[in-house]
N, C-alpha and C positions, 0 to 999 in steps of 0.2 A: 159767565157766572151761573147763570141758570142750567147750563148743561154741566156743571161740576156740582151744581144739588141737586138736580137729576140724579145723576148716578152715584153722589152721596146717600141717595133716598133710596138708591136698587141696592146698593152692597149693603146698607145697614138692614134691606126686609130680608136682603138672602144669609145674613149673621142673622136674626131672630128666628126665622122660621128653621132655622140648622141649630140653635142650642136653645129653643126656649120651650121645646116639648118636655124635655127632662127635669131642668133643673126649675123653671118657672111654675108647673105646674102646680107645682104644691105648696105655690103661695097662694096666700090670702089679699096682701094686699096688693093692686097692680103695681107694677114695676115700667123699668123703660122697658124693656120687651114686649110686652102686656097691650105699652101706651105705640109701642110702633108699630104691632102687630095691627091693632084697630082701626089705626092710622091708613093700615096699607089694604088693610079689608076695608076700609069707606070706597066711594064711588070717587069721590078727588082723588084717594091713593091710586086707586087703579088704572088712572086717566095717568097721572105722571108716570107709575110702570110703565105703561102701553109707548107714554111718549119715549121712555129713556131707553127703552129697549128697541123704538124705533129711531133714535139720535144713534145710539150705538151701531146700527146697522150702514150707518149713512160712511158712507170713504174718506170725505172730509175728518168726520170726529176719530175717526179709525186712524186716520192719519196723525192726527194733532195726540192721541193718547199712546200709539207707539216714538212719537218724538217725546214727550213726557216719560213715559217708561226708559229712555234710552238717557235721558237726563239724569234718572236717579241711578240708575245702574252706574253712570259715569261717577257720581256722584258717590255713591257707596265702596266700590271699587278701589282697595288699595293698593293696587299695583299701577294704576294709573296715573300718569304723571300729569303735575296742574298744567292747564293748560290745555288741553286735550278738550 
Protein backbone atom coordinates (compact mmCIF):
# COMPACT_ATOMS: atom_id res chain seq x y z
CA UNK A 1 0.00 0.00 0.00
CA UNK A 2 2.60 2.50 0.94
CA UNK A 3 4.72 1.90 -2.11
CA UNK A 4 1.45 2.51 -4.47
CA UNK A 5 1.35 6.06 -2.74
CA UNK A 6 4.66 6.46 -3.13
CA UNK A 7 4.56 6.36 -6.56
CA UNK A 8 1.18 7.78 -6.69
CA UNK A 9 2.95 10.76 -5.01
CA UNK A 10 6.04 10.66 -7.86
CA UNK A 11 3.56 10.55 -11.02
CA UNK A 12 1.38 13.22 -9.71
CA UNK A 13 4.71 15.80 -8.87
CA UNK A 14 6.09 14.64 -12.40
CA UNK A 15 2.11 15.82 -13.98
CA UNK A 16 2.45 19.21 -11.86
CA UNK A 17 5.79 20.15 -12.52
CA UNK A 18 5.17 19.30 -16.66
CA UNK A 19 1.78 21.27 -16.95
CA UNK A 20 1.41 23.69 -14.13
CA UNK A 21 4.17 26.39 -15.32
CA UNK A 22 1.82 27.50 -18.15
CA UNK A 23 -1.43 27.09 -17.36
CA UNK A 24 -1.37 27.52 -13.29
CA UNK A 25 0.52 30.52 -13.39
CA UNK A 26 -1.72 32.87 -13.88
CA UNK A 27 -3.82 32.00 -11.31
CA UNK A 28 -4.57 33.73 -8.43
CA UNK A 29 -6.04 31.42 -6.35
CA UNK A 30 -4.04 28.10 -5.40
CA UNK A 31 -5.21 25.25 -7.15
CA UNK A 32 -4.38 21.32 -6.70
CA UNK A 33 -1.19 22.01 -8.73
CA UNK A 34 -0.22 24.92 -6.60
CA UNK A 35 -1.20 22.52 -3.38
CA UNK A 36 1.03 19.65 -4.79
CA UNK A 37 3.72 21.50 -6.00
CA UNK A 38 4.27 22.78 -2.21
CA UNK A 39 3.54 19.69 -0.99
CA UNK A 40 6.63 18.17 -2.98
CA UNK A 41 8.81 21.31 -2.27
CA UNK A 42 8.36 20.56 1.71
CA UNK A 43 11.11 18.71 3.38
CA UNK A 44 8.32 15.51 3.91
CA UNK A 45 7.71 15.58 0.08
CA UNK A 46 11.23 15.32 -0.61
CA UNK A 47 12.07 12.50 1.84
CA UNK A 48 9.02 10.40 0.00
CA UNK A 49 10.56 11.49 -3.58
CA UNK A 50 13.94 10.26 -2.33
CA UNK A 51 12.21 7.12 -0.83
CA UNK A 52 10.00 6.21 -4.05
CA UNK A 53 12.57 6.69 -6.34
CA UNK A 54 14.72 4.66 -4.30
CA UNK A 55 11.68 1.63 -3.99
CA UNK A 56 11.55 2.00 -7.74
CA UNK A 57 15.19 1.17 -8.19
CA UNK A 58 14.88 -1.86 -5.98
CA UNK A 59 14.16 -5.48 -8.40
CA UNK A 60 11.69 -6.79 -6.28
CA UNK A 61 9.11 -3.55 -6.97
CA UNK A 62 10.64 -3.67 -10.63
CA UNK A 63 9.38 -6.98 -10.72
CA UNK A 64 5.97 -6.68 -9.06
CA UNK A 65 5.09 -3.28 -11.62
CA UNK A 66 6.09 -5.04 -14.84
CA UNK A 67 3.64 -8.09 -13.67
CA UNK A 68 1.16 -5.23 -13.09
CA UNK A 69 1.74 -3.55 -16.40
CA UNK A 70 1.54 -7.03 -17.98
CA UNK A 71 -2.02 -7.38 -16.35
CA UNK A 72 -3.50 -4.32 -17.72
CA UNK A 73 -2.04 -4.76 -21.11
CA UNK A 74 -3.77 -8.34 -20.93
CA UNK A 75 -6.57 -6.69 -19.74
CA UNK A 76 -7.07 -3.86 -22.24
CA UNK A 77 -6.14 -6.13 -25.25
CA UNK A 78 -8.86 -7.19 -27.50
CA UNK A 79 -7.64 -9.75 -29.32
CA UNK A 80 -6.94 -11.70 -26.28
CA UNK A 81 -8.93 -14.44 -25.55
CA UNK A 82 -10.43 -14.77 -21.77
CA UNK A 83 -8.74 -16.71 -20.11
CA UNK A 84 -5.34 -15.95 -20.95
Amino acid sequence: MKKSILLGITLLFVVACASSESTERNSEEPGLMNKLIEKASSEEGQKAIKMGKEKLQDPETQEKLKSMMSKDKKKKDPTALPGQ
